[in-house]
Residue, then its C-alpha position, 0 to 999 in steps of 0.5 A: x448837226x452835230x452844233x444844232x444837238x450841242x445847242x438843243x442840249x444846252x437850251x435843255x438845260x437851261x430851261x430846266x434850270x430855270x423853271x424846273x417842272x414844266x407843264x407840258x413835257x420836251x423831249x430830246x432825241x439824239x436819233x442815229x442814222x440820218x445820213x442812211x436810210x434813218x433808221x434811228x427816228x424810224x424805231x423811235x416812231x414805231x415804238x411810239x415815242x413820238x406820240x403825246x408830242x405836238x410838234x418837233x424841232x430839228x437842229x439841221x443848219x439851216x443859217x437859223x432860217x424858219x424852214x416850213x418844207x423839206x424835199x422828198x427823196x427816192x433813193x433807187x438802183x438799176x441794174x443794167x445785164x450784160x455778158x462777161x467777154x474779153x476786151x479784146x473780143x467785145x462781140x463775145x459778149x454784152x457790154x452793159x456800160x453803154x446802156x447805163x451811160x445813155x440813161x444818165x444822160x437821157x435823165x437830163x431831160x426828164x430832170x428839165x421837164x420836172x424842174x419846169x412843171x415842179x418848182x417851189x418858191x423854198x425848196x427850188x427845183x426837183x434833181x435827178x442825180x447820179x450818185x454811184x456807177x459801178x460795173x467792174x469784173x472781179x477786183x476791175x479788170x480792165x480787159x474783162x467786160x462786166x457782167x452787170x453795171x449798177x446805177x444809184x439815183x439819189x432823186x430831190x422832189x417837190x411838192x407835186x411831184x407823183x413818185x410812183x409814177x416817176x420810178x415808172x418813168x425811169x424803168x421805162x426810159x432805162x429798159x431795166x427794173x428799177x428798185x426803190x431803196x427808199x421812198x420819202x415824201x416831201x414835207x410841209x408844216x403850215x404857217x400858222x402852227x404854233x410851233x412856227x408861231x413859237x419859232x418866229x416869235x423866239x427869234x423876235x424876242x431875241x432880235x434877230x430876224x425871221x427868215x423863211x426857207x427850206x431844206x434841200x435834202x431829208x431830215x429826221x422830221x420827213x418820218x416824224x411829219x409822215x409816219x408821226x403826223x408831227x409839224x416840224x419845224x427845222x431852223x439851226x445854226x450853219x451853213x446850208x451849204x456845208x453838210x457832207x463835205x470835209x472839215x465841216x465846222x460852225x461857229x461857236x457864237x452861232x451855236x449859243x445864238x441857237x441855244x438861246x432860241x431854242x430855250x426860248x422857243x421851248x418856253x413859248x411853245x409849252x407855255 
């Protein structure tokens, strides 16, 4: 993200070197908070800067693929009860750990039969994933049993999918309440948005090929799409594959490339 921002203020920059005064305004915002729960766009659609605005373009990397949808996102925690014991005497107690170990491989299934009712020709199949267990006593004991283990679900919807009713579905598979930390819906911007137009149109001029995709994971455009009603289009320079891992790079080249589009794409798009 960081290389999609360096070629958004660069193609800024340009634009405003070429042609001064434009007749409609851009605006860049560098939002904080999109690997959390986002609450940088948050704020800056309740405080209204979004509105007067026809559309937004977000620099993720996305190997410069027009991407027209994002996946939606629950963000939820389980809390399985037990009993503190000693290890050594397990029937004095209640041990939460093997609840929460039936559920996770339980999720599997539930996790099948949305990816065969749900899949999408961009976004591929819904996931169910597992992100964090914890269930420890004090500083993790290994001769206590704990009192409580606590799941995180990071979930990947689709279009079609129904989140209400899914969280029921889990809290009703685990025996145990679910809390929904976050609730972001999928996204959709159509084809024949003029910001999309503008878009492909920029990667033409330029000579490169228009490639359509979608993001796997949420953007800063899920709240602008939802709360703002903006189209979003995300296309940027990377690989899909590199967020969240160590020694995250981009090519130098790929960004310029970008920063061209963008320029380009401004111009067409407030022209």
């Amino acid at each position: 993200m960081k290389g999609g921002l360096a070629a958004l203020v660069g193609a800024l920059l340009a634009v405003k070197r070429a042609l001064g005064k434009l007749p409609r305004p851009l605006r860049l915002a560098a939002l904080a908070d999109e690997e959390g729960m986002m609450l940088g766009v948050k704020a800056f659609v309740r405080a209204g800067l979004a509105r007067g605005f026809r559309g937004a373009l977000v620099a993720e990397p996305e190997e410069m693929e027009v991407c027209l949808f994002q996946k939606g996102a629950l963000r939820l925690r389980l809390r399985f009860p037990g009993r503190m014991a000693h290890g050594a005497m397990p029937y004095a107690g209640e041990n939460p750990i093997p609840q929460a170990a039936r559920f996770v491989l339980e999720l599997k299934e539930v996790e099948r039969r949305l990816q065969e009712r749900f899949p999408h020709p961009y976004l591929g199949p819904p996931y169910l994933t597992p992100t964090r267990l914890l269930a420890t006593a004090g500083e993790g004991q290994l001769n206590v049993i704990p009192a409580q283990a606590e799941l995180f679900l990071d979930v990947r919807t689709t279009p079609g999918v129904d989140h209400a009713a899914l969280v029921a579905e889990l809290a009703a598979l685990a025996g145990v309440g679910v809390e929904v930390l976050e609730d972001r819906p999928p996204v959709e911007t159509p084809k024949e948005d003029p910001l999309v137009q503008a878009a492909e149109e920029a990667l033409r001029l330029l000579g490169l090929p228009v490639r359509h995709g979608g993001v796997p994971g949420a953007t800063d455009g899920t709240f602008l799409r939802a709360w703002a009603g903006l189209p979003v289009v995300v296309l940027g320079p990377g690989q899909k594959t590199l967020p969240h891992q160590v020694d995250e790079w981009v090519d130098l080249e790929e960004v310029v490339q970008a920063a061209r589009v963008y320029a380009a794409l401004a111009v067409l798009f407030v022209s």
